[in-house]
C-alpha positions as a LaTeX table, in Angstrom:
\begin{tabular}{lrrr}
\hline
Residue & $x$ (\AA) & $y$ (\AA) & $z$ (\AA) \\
\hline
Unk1 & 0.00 & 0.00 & 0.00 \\
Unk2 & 1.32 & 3.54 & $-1.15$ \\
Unk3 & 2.17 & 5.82 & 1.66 \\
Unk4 & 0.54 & 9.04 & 1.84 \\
Unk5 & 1.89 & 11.91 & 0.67 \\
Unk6 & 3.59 & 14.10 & 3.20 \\
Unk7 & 0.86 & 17.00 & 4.69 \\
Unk8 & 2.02 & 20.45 & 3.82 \\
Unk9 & 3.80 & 22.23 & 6.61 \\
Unk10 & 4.64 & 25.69 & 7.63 \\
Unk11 & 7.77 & 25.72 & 5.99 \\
Unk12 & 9.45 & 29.46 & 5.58 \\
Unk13 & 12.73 & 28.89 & 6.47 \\
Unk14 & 15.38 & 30.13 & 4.29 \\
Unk15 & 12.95 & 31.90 & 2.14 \\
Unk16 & 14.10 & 35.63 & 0.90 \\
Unk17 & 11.64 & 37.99 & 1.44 \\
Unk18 & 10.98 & 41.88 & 0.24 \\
Unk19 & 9.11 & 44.19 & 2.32 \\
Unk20 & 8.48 & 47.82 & 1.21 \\
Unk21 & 7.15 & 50.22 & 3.77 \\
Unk22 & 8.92 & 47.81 & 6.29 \\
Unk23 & 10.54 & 50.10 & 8.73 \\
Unk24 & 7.25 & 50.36 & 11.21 \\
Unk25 & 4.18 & 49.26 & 11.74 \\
Unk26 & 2.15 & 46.26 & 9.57 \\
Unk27 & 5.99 & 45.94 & 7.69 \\
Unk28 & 8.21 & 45.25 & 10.73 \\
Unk29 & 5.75 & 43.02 & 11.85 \\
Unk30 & 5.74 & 41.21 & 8.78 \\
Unk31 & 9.80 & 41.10 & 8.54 \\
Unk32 & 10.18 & 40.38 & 12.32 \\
Unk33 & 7.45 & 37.34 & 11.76 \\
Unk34 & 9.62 & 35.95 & 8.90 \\
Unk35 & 12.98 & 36.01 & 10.11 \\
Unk36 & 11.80 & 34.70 & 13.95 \\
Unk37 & 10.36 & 31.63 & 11.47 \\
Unk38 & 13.87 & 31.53 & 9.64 \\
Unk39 & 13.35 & 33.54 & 6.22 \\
Unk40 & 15.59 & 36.04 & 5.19 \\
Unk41 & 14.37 & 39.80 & 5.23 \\
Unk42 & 14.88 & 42.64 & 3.55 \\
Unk43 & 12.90 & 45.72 & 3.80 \\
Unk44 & 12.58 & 49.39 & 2.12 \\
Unk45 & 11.78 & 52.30 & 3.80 \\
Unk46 & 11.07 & 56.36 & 2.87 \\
Unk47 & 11.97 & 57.19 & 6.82 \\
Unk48 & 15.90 & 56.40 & 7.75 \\
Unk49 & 15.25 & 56.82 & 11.17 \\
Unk50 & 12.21 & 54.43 & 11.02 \\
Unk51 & 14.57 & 52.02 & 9.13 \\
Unk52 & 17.59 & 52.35 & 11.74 \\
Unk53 & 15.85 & 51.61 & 14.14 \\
Unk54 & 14.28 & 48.72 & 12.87 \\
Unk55 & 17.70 & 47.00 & 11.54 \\
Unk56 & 18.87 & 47.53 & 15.00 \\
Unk57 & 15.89 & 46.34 & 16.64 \\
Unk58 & 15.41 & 42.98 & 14.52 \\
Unk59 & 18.77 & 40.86 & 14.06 \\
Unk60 & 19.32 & 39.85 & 10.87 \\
Unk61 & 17.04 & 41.94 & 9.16 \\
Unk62 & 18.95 & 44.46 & 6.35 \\
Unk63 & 17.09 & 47.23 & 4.70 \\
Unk64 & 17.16 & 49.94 & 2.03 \\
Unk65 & 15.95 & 54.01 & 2.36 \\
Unk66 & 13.74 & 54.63 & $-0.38$ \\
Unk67 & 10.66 & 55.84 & $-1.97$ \\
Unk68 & 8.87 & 52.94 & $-2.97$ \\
Unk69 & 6.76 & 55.99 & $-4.88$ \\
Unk70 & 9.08 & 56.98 & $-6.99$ \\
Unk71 & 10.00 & 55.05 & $-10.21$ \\
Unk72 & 14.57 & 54.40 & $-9.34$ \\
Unk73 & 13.48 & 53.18 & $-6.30$ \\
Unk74 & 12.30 & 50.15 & $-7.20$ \\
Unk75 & 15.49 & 49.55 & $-9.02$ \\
Unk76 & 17.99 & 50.38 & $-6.08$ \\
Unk77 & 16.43 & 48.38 & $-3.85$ \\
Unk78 & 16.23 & 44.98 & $-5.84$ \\
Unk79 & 19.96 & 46.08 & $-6.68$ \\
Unk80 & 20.65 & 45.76 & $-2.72$ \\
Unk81 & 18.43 & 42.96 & $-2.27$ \\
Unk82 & 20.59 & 40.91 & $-5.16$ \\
Unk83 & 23.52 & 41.81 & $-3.53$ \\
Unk84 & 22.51 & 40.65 & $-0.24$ \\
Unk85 & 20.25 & 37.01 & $-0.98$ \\
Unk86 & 21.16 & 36.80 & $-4.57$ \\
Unk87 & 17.50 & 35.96 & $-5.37$ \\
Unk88 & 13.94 & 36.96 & $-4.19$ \\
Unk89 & 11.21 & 34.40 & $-3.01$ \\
Unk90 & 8.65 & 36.24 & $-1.61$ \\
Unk91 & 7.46 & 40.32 & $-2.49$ \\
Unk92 & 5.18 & 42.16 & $-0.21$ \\
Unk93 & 3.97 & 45.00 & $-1.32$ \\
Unk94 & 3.25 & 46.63 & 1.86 \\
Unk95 & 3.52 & 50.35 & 1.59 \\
Unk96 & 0.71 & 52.34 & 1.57 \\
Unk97 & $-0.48$ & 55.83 & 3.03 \\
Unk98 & $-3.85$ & 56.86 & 5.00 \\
Unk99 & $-4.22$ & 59.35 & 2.26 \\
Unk100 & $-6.48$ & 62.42 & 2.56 \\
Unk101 & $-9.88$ & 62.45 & 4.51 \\
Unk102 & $-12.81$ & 64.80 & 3.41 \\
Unk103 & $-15.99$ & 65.39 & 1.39 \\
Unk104 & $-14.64$ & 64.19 & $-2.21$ \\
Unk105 & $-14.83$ & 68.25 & $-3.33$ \\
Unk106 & $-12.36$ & 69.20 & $-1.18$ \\
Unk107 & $-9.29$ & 67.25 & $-1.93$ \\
Unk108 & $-6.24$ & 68.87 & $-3.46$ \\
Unk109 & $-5.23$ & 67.00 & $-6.84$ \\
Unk110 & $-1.60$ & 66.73 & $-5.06$ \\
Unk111 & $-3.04$ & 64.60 & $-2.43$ \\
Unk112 & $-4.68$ & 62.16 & $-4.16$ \\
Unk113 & $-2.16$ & 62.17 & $-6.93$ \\
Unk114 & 0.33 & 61.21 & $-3.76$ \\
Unk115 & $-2.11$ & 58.35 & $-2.53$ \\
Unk116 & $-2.47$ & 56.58 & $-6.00$ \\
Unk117 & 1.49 & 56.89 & $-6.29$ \\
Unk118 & 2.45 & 55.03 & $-3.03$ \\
Unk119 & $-0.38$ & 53.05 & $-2.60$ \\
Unk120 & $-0.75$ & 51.67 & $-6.16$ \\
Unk121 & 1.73 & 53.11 & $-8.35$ \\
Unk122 & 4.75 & 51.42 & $-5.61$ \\
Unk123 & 2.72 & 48.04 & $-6.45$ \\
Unk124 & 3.60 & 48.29 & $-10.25$ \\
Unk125 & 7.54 & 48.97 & $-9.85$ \\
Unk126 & 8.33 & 46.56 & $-7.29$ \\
Unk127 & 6.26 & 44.21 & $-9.43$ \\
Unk128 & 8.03 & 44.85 & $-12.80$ \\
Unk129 & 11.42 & 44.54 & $-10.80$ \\
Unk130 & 11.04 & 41.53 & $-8.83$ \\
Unk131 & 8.82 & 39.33 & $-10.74$ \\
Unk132 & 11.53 & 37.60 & $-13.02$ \\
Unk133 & 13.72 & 37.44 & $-9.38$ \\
Unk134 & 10.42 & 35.29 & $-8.28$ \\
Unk135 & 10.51 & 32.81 & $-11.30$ \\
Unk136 & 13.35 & 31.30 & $-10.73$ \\
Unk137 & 12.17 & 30.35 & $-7.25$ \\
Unk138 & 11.26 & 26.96 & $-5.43$ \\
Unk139 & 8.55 & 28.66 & $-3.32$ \\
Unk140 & 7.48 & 31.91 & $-4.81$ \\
Unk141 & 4.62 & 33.86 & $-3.69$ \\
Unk142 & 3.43 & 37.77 & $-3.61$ \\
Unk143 & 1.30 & 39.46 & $-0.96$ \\
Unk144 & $-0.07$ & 42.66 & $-1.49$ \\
Unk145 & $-1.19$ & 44.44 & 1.13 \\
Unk146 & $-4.72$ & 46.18 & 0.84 \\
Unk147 & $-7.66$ & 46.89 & 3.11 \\
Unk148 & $-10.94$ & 46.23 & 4.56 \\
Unk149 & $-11.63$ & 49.55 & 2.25 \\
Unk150 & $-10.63$ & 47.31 & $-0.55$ \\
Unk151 & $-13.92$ & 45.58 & $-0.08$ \\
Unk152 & $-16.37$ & 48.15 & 1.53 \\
Unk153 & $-17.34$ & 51.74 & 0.34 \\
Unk154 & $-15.93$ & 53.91 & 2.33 \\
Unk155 & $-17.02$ & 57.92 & 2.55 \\
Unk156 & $-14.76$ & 60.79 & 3.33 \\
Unk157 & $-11.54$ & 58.49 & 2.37 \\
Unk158 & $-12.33$ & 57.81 & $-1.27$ \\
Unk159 & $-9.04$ & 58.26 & $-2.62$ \\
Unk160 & $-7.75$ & 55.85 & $-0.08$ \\
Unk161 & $-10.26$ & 53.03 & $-1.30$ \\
Unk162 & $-10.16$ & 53.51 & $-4.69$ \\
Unk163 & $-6.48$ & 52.60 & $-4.42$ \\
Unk164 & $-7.37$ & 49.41 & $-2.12$ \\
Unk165 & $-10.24$ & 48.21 & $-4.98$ \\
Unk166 & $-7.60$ & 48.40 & $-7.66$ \\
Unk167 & $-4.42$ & 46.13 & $-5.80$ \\
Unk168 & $-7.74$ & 43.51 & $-5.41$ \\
Unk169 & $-7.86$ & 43.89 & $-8.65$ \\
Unk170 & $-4.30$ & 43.59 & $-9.24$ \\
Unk171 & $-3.85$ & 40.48 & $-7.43$ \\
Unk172 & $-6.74$ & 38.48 & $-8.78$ \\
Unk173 & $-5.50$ & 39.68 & $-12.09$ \\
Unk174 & $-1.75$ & 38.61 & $-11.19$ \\
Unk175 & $-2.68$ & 35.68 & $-10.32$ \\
Unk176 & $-4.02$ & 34.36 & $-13.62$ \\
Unk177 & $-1.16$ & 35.80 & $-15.08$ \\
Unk178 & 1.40 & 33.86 & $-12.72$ \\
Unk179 & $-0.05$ & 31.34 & $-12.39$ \\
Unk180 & 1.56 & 28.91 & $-14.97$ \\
Unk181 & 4.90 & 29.55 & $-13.96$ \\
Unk182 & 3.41 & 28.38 & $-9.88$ \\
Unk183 & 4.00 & 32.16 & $-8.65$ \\
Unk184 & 0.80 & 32.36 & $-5.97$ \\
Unk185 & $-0.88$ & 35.86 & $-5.47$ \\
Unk186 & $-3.16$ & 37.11 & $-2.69$ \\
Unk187 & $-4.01$ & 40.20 & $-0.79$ \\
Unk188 & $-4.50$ & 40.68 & 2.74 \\
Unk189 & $-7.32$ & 43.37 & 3.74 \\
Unk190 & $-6.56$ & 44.27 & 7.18 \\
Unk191 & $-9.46$ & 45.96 & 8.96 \\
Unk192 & $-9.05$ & 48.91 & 11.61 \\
Unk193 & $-5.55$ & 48.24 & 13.02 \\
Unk194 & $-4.79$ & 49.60 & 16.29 \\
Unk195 & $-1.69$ & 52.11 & 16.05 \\
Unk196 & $-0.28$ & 55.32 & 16.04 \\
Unk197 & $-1.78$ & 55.33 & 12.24 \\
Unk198 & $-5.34$ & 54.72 & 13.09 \\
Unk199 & $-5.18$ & 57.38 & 15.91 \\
Unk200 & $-4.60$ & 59.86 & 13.34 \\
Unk201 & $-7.77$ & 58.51 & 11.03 \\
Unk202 & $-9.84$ & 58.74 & 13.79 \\
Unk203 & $-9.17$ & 62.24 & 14.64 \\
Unk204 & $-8.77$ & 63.25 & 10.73 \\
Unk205 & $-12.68$ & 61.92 & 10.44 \\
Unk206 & $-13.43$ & 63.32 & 13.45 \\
Unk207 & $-12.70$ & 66.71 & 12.60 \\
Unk208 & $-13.77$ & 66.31 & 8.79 \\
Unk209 & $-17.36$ & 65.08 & 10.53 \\
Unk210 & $-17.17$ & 67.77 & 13.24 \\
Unk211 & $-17.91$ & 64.92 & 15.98 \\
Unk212 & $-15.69$ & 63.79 & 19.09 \\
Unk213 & $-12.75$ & 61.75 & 18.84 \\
Unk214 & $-13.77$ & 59.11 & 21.39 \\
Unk215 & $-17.17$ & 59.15 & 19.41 \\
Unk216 & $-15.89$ & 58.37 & 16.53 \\
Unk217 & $-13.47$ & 55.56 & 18.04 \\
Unk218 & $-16.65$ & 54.36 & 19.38 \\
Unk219 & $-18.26$ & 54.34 & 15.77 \\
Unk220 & $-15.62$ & 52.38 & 14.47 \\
Unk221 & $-16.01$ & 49.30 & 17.24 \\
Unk222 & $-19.74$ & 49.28 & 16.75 \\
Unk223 & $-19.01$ & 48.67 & 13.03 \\
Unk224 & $-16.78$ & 45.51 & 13.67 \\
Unk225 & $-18.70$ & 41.97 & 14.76 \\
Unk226 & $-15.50$ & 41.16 & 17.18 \\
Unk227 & $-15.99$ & 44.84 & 18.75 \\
Unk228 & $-12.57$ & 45.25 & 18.84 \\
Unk229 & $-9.30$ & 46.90 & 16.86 \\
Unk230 & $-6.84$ & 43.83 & 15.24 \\
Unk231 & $-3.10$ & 44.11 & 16.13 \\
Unk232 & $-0.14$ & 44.19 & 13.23 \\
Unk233 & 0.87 & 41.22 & 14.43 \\
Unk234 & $-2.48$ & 39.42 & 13.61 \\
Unk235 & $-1.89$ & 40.68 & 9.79 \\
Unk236 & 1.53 & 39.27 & 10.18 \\
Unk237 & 0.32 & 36.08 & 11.02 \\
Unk238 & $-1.75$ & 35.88 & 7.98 \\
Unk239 & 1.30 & 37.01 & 5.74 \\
Unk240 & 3.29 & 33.68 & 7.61 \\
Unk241 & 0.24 & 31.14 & 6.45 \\
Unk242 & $-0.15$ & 32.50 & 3.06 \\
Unk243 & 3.87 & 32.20 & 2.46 \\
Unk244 & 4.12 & 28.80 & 3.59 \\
Unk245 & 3.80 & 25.29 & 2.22 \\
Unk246 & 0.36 & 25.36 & 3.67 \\
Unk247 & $-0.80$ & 27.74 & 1.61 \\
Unk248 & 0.62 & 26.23 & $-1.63$ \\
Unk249 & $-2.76$ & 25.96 & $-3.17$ \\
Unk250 & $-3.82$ & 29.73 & $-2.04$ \\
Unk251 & $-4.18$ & 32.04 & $-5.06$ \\
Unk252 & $-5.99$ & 34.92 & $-6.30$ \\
Unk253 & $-7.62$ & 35.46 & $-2.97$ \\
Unk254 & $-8.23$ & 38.55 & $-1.05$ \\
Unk255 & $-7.79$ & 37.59 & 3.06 \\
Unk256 & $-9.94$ & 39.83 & 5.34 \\
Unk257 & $-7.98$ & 39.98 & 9.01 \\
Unk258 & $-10.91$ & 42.85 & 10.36 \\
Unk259 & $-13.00$ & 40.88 & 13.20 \\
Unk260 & $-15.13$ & 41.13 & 10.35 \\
Unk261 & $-15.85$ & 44.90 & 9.35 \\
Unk262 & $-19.39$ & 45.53 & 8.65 \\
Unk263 & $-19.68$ & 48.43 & 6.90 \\
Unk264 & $-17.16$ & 51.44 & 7.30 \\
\hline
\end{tabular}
């Protein structure tokens, strides 16, 4: 009688892994999740203090400053990253910006010309850049990182969501398009994460909506089922699964980690 074949197992260890907007928040906890399961990290960052203190927080971890906005970027970073690993395994496309928040007549064309480029735009050039890297791997995979707003409407932070729609769109449309040479693609659509970054949402829709800060923190719990904020670390989990051999069959989805977000 034929043995069974061997379950998949949550195997990351060794892999080499890009992180853009890695130097705080949702990033670090990606890259600090990786390299405590033995992967290899390297992550971009706009901030250099953000990014010192990172590499000097997390051992092992090696980074690059740069604009993940801007079109060179793209290409001095996978420049480092080669020099460093001498391959690429994994991409997450991580970066991303709150963008502006306001009644959809009142935004500046700079500011939403600013959200599309980081939060979209950044998607394309890491893309173009380390895609071939990823084809010649034994475990290749892309996450892209997008957001309960990615599947909800959401009012006064348009710009924002319109960006999220279009990297589900990406993905699912990535996927297809990978998926012959076994490259998987997903999303992850973290909900309201709890943070220095959501503080500032909350108090950018407070004042937009001339309510109470607490009030509008409020408003935000009543709209999740779990009545409660998720952590960066429960998006990093996610990012683990969907890199390992577990996921291996794990394609073209978009992952909500949002103690399920009703409506925004």
């Amino acid at each position: 009688m034929q043995a069974p074949e061997r379950p998949p197992i949550l195997e990351v260890r060794g892999l080499r892994v890009l992180v853009t907007g890695g130097g705080s928040g949702i990033g670090l906890a990606i890259a600090e999740k990786m390299i405590a399961a033995g992967s290899r990290v390297h992550i971009v960052d706009v901030d250099a203090a953000h990014l010192a203190h990172a590499l000097k927080s997390v051992t092992g971890l090696t980074g690059s400053v740069g604009d993940a906005s801007e079109v060179g970027s793209a290409d001095k970073v996978v420049d480092d990253l080669k020099a460093q690993f001498g391959g690429l395994d994994v991409l997450v496309n991580n970066v991303g910006v709150a963008g502006p928040t306001g009644a959809v007549d009142s935004y500046t064309d700079e500011a939403v010309d600013r959200t599309i480029a980081i939060n979209l735009n950044s998607q394309f050039y890491f893309l173009r850049r380390c895609v071939p890297l990823i084809k010649a791997s034994r475990q290749p995979s892309i996450l892209a990182i997008s957001s309960v707003a990615g599947r909800l409407g959401y009012a006064y932070r348009t710009p924002y969501a319109a960006t999220k729609w279009a990297i589900v769109g990406l993905i699912k449309s990535l996927a297809i398009e990978l998926g012959p040479a076994g490259i998987r693609v997903n999303a992850i659509l973290p909900g309201v994460v709890s943070g220095e970054r959501m503080d500032r949402v909350i108090a950018d829709r407070a004042d937009a909506l001339g309510v109470g800060v607490e009030e509008t923190r409020a408003s935000y719990l009543a709209k999740i089922s779990l009545r409660r904020m998720v952590d960066a670390e429960d998006v990093a989990n996610l990012a683990l699964f969907l890199t390992s051999d577990l996921a291996r069959n794990i394609t073209g989805q978009a992952i909500s980690v949002d103690g399920n977000v009703e409506y925004l």
